[in-house]
C-alpha positions as CSV (number, residue, x, y, z in Angstrom):
1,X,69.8,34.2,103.0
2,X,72.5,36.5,103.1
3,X,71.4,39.3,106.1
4,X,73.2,40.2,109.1
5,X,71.8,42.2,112.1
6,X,73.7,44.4,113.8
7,X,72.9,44.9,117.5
8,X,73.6,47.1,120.2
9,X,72.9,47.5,123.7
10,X,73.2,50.5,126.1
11,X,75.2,53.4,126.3
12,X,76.3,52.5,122.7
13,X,74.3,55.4,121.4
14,X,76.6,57.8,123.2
15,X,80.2,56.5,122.0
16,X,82.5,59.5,120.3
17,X,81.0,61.8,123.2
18,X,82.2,59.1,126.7
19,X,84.9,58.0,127.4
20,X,87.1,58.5,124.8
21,X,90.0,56.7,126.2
22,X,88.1,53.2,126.5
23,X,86.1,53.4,123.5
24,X,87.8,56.1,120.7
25,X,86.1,58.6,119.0
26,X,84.1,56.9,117.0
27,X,80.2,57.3,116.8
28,X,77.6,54.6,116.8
29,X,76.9,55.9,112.9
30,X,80.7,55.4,112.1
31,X,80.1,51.6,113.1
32,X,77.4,50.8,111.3
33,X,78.6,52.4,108.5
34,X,81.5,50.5,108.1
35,X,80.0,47.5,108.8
36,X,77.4,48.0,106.4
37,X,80.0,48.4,103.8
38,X,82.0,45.4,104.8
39,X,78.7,43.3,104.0
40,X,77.9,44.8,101.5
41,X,81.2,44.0,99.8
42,X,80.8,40.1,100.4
43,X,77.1,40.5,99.1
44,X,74.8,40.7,102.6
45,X,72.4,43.0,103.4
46,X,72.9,44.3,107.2
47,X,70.1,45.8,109.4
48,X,70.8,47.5,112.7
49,X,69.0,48.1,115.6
50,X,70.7,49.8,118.9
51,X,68.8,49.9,122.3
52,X,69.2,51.1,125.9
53,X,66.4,48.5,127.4
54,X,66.9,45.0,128.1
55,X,63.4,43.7,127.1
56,X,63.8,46.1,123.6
57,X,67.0,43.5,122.5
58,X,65.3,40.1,123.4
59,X,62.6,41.2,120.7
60,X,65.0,41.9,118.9
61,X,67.2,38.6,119.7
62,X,63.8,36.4,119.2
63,X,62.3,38.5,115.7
64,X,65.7,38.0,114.2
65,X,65.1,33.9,114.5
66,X,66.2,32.5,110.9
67,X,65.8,35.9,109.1
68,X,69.3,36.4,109.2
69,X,72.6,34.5,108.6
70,X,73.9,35.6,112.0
71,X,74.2,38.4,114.7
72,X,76.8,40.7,115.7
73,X,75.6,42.0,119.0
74,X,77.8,44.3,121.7
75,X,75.1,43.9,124.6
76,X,78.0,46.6,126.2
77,X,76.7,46.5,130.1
78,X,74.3,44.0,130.0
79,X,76.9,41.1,129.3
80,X,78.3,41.3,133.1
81,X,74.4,41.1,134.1
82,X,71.6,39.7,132.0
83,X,70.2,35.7,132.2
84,X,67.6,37.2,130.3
85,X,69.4,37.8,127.3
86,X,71.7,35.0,127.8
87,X,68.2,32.7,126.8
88,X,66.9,34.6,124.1
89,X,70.3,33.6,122.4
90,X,70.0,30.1,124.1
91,X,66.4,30.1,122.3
92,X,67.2,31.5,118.7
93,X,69.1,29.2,116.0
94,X,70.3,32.0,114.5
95,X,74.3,32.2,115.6
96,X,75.2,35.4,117.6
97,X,78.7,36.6,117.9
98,X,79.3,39.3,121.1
99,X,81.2,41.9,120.2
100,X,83.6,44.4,122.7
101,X,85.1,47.2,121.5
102,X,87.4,47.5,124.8
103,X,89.4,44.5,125.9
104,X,86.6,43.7,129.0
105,X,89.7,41.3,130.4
106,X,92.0,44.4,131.1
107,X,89.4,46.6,132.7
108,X,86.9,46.3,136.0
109,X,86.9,42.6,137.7
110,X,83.0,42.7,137.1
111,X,83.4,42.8,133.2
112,X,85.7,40.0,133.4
113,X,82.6,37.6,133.4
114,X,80.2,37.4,130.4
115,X,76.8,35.9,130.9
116,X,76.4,35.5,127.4
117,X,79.8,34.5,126.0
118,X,79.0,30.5,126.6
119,X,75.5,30.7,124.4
120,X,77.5,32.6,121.5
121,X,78.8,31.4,118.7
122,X,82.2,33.4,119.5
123,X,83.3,36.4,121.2
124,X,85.4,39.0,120.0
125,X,87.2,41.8,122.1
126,X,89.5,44.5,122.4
127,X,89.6,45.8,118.8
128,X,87.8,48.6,119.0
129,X,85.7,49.1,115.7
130,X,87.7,46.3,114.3
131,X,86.0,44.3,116.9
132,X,82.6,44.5,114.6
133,X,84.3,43.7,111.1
134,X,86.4,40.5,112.5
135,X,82.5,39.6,113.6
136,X,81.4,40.0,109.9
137,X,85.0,37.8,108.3
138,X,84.0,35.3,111.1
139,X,80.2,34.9,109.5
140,X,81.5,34.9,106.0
141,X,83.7,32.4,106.9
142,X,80.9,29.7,108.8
């Protein structure tokens, strides 16, 4: 099984139009893009799914369970707040590496604390859309 899904949470839908000087000008389409490629070139399919409701990514967290090789997932604001998605990854097999594309360390107190980080496989931060294809060497690599 060679698929990877690609998964977004809020906001994420709007990069390349807010807040340039965090997050570039790069769109949401630009990312998967390149990431698609960059599987595609190690010989894995990659599906992507973005979403601005909570409930909307645990479906997707839990449908995703041993359909893919792993999970690249940038839960953007929801990292600083959600249990909730915290076990949906706790309850999968599948491996999930969160993804920043700002360094959250360097910014607001509040985004200094991931609820998630501890029930991933990794985390990876601070790259911008580099952040994403580190998260695709680190699967072909497991």
């Amino acid at each position: 099984m060679n698929r990877l899904l690609l998964l977004n949470g809020p906001n994420i839908n709007l990069l390349g139009k807010r807040e340039k000087e965090v997050y570039g000008e790069f769109t949401l389409q630009d990312i998967e893009t390149e990431v698609a490629e960059l599987a595609e070139n190690h010989r894995y399919d990659l599906d992507c799914f973005q979403s601005n409701h909570e409930g909307e990514l645990i479906d997707r967290l839990h449908q995703a369970n041993g359909k893919y090789s792993g999970i690249i997932f940038n839960p953007a604001a929801y990292t600083h707040t959600s249990i909730a998605l915290r076990d949906a990854i706790m309850a999968i097999e599948t491996p999930v590496i969160e993804v920043h594309i700002s360094n959250v360390h360097k910014r607001e107190t509040f985004r200094h604390q991931s609820m998630l980080a501890s029930a991933c496989y990794g985390q990876i931060v601070g790259f911008g859309m580099k952040s994403y294809r580190l998260a695709v060497l680190a699967f072909m690599e497991k």
